[in-house]
Every structure is written in structure tokens, then in C-alpha cells.
TIRO-2110 file (N, C-alpha, C; in Angstrom, 1 decimal):
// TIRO-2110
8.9, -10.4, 4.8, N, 1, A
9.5, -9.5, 3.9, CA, 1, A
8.7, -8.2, 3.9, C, 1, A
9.6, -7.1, 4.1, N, 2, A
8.7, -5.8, 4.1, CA, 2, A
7.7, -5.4, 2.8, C, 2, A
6.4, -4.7, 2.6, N, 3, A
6.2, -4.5, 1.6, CA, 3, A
6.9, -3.3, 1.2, C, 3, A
7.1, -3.2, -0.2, N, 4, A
8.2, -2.6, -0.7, CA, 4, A
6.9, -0.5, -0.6, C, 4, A
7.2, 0.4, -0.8, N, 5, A
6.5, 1.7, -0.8, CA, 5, A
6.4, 1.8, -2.3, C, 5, A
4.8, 2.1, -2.7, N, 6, A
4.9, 2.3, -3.9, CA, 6, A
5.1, 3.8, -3.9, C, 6, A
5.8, 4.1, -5.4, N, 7, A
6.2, 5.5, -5.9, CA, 7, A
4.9, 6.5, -6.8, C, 7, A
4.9, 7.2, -5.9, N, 8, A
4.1, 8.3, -6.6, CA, 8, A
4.6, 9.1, -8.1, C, 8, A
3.7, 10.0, -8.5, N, 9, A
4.6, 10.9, -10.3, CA, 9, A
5.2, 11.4, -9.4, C, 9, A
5.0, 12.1, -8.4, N, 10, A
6.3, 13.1, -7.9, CA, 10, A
7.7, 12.2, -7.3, C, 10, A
7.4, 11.4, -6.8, N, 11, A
8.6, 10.2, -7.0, CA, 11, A
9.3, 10.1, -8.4, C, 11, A
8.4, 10.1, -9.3, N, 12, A
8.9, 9.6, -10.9, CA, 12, A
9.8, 10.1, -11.2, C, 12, A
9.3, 12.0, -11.0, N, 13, A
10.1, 13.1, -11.5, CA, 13, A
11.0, 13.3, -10.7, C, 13, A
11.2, 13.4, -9.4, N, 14, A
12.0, 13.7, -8.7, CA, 14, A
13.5, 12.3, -9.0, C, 14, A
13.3, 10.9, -9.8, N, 15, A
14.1, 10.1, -10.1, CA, 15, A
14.5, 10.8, -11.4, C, 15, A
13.5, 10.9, -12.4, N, 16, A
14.3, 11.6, -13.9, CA, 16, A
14.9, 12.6, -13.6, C, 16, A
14.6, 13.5, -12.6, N, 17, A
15.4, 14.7, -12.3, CA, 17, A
16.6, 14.6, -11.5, C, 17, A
16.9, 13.6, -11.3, N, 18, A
18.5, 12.8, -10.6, CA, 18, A
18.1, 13.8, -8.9, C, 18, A
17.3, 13.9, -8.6, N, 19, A
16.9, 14.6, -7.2, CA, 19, A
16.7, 13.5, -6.0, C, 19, A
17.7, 13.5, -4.9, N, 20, A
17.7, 12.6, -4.3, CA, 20, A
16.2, 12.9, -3.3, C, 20, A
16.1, 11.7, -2.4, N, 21, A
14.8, 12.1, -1.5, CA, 21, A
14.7, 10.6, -0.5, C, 21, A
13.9, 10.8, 0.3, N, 22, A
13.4, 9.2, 1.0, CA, 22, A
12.3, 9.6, 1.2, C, 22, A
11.5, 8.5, 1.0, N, 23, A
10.0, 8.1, 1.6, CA, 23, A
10.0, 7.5, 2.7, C, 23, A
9.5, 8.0, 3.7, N, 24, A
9.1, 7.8, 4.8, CA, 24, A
7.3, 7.3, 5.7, C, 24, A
7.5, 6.2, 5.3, N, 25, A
6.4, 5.3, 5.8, CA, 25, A
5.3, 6.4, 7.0, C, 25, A
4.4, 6.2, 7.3, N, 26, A
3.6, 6.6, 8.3, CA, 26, A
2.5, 5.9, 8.4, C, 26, A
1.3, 5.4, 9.5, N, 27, A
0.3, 5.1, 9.5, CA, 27, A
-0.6, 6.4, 9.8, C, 27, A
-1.8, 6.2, 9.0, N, 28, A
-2.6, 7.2, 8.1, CA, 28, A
-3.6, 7.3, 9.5, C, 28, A
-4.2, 8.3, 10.3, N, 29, A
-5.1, 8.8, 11.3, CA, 29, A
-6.0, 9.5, 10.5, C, 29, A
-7.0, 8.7, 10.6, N, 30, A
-8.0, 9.0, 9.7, CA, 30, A
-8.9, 10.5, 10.4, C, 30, A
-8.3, 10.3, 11.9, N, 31, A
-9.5, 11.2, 12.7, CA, 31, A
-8.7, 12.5, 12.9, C, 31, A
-7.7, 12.5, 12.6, N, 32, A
-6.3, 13.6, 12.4, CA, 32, A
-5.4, 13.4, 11.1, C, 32, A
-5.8, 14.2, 9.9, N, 33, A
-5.2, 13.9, 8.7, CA, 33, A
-3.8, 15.1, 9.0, C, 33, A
-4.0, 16.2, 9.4, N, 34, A
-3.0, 17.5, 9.9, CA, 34, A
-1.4, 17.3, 9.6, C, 34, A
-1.1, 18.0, 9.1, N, 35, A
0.6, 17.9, 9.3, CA, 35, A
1.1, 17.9, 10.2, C, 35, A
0.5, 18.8, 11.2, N, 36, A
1.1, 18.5, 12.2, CA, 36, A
1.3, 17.3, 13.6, C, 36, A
0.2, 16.4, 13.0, N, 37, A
0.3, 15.5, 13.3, CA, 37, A
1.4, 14.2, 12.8, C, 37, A
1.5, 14.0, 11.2, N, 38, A
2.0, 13.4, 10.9, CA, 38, A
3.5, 13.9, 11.6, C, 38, A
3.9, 15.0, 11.9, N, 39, A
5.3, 15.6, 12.2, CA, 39, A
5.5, 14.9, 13.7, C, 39, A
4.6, 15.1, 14.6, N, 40, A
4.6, 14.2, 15.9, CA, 40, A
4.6, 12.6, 15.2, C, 40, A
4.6, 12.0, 14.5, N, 41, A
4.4, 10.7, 14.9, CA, 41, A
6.0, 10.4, 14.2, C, 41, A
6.4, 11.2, 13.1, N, 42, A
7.6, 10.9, 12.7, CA, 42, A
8.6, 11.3, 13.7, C, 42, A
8.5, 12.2, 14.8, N, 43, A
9.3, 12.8, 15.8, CA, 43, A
10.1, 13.9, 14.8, C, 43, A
9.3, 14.9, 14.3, N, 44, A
9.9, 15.8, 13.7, CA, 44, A
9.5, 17.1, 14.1, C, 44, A
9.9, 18.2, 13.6, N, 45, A
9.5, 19.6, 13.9, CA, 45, A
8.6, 19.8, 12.7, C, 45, A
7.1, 20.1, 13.1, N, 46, A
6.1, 20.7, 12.6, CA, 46, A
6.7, 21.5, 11.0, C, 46, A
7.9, 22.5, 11.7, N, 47, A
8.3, 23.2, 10.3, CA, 47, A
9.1, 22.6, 9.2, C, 47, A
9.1, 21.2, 9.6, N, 48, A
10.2, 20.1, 9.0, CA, 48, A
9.5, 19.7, 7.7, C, 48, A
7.9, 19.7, 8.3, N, 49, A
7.1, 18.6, 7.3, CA, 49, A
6.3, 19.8, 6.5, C, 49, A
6.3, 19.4, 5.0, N, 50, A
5.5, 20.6, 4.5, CA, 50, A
4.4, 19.8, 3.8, C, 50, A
2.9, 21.1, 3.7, N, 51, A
2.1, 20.2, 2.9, CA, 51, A
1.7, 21.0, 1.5, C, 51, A
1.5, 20.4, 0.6, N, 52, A
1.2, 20.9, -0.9, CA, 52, A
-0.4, 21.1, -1.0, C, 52, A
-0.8, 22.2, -1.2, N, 53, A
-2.3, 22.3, -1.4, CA, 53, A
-2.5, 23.1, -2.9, C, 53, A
-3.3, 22.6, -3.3, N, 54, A
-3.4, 22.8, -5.1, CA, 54, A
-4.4, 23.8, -4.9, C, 54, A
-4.5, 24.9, -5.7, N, 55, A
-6.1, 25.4, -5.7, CA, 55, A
-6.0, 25.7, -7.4, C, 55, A
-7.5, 25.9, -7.4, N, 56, A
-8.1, 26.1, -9.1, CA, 56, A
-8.3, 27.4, -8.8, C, 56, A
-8.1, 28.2, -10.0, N, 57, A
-8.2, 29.7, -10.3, CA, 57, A
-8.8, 30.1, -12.2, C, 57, A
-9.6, 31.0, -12.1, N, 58, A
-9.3, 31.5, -13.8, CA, 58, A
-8.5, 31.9, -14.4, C, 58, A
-7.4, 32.6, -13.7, N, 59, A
-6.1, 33.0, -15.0, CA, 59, A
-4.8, 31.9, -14.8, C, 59, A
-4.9, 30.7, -13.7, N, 60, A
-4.1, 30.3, -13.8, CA, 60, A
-4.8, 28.7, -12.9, C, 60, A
-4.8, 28.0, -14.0, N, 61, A
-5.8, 26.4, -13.6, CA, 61, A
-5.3, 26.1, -12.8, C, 61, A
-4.0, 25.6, -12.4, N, 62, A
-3.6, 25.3, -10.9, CA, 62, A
-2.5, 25.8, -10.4, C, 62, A
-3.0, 26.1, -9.6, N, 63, A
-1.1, 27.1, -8.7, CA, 63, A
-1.7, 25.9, -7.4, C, 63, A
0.1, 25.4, -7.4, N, 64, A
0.7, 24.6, -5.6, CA, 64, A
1.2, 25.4, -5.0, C, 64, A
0.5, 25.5, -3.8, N, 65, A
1.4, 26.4, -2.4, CA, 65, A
1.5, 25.1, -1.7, C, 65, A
3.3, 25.5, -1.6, N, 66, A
3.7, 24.6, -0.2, CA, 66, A
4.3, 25.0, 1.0, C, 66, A
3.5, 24.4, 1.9, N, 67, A
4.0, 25.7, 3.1, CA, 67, A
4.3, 24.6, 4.2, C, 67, A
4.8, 25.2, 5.5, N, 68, A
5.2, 24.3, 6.7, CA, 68, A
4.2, 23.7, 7.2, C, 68, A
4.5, 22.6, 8.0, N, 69, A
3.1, 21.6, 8.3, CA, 69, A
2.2, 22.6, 9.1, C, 69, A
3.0, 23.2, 10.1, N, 70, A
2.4, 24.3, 10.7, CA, 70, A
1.6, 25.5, 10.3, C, 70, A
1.4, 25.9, 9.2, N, 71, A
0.9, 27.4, 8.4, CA, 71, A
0.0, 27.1, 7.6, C, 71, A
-0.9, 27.7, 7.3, N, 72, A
-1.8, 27.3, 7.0, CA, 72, A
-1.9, 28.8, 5.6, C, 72, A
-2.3, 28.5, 4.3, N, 73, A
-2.5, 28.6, 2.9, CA, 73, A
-3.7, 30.4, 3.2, C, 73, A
-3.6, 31.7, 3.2, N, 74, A
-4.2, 32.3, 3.1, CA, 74, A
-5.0, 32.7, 1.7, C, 74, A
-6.0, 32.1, 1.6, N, 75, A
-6.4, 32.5, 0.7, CA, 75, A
-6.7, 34.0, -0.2, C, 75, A
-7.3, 35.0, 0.8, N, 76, A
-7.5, 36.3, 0.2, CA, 76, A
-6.2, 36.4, -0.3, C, 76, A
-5.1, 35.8, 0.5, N, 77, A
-3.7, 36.5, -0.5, CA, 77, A
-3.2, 35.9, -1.7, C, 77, A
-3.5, 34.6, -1.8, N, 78, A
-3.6, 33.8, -3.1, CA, 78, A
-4.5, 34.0, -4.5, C, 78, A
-5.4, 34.7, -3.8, N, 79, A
-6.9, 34.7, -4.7, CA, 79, A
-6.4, 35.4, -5.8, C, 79, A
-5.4, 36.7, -5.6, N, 80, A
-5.5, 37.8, -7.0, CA, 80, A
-4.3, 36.8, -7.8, C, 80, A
-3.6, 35.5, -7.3, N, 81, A
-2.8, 35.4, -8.4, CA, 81, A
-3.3, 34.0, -9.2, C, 81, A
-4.1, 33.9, -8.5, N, 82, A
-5.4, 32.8, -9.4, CA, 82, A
-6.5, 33.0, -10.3, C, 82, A
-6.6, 34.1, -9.5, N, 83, A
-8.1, 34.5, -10.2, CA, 83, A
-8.1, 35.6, -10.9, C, 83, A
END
């Protein structure tokens, strides 16, 4: 019997919010965590897979930027709307 995928809060909300979605299983490369890795192992396009990166700021405690697995989060351009 398969083990069943537990659900994360963004799973939770994304159910109360009637928001459809799939979880898609992957084994975890500890020596390559990259999106763009996970996107090769699913057989996807890099721009397919996005990743969520949280940053702490003073006028604004958390801002999520989510970008393509490929692109990477510029900070100096994020700074003035955090800080």
C-alpha cells in the first residue's frame, strides 16, 4: 500500500479555498536541493517549477517572492519594499 502524502497549511488553504492542485512526490537530493533540479527529475521545464522564498524586512515582517525554478530573488530590488 502506497504511503498516503501528508498535507502541508498551504495544502489546507488551498482545500478551504476550493483551489484545485496535485502533490507531486519527489526524492529529496540532499547534495542538490535547486529547483532546477527538482524540475529535471520530474521531467519538467525549469520555468514550470517555482520556488517560494520568504524574507524578513522592518516595514513589512514577511514578504514571499515566488519566482521560476530558474531565477533567482534579487535582493537590492526587494530590499526598499521590506525594509
Amino acid at each position: 500500500m502506497a504511503q498516503k502524502i501528508q498535507k502541508t497549511n498551504v495544502c489546507r488553504l488551498l482545500d478551504a479555498s476550493g483551489i484545485a492542485y496535485e502533490l507531486i512526490e519527489y526524492k529529496v537530493d540532499e547534495s542538490d536541493l535547486s529547483a532546477t533540479h527538482v524540475a529535471q527529475q520530474l521531467g519538467e521545464d525549469a520555468d514550470a517549477v517555482f520556488k517560494t522564498i520568504v524574507l524578513e524586512g522592518d516595514k513589512v515582517k514577511h514578504f514571499v517572492c515566488v519566482v521560476p525554478g530558474a531565477c533567482e530573488v534579487d535582493l537590492k530590488k526587494a530590499a526598499p519594499v521590506v525594509h
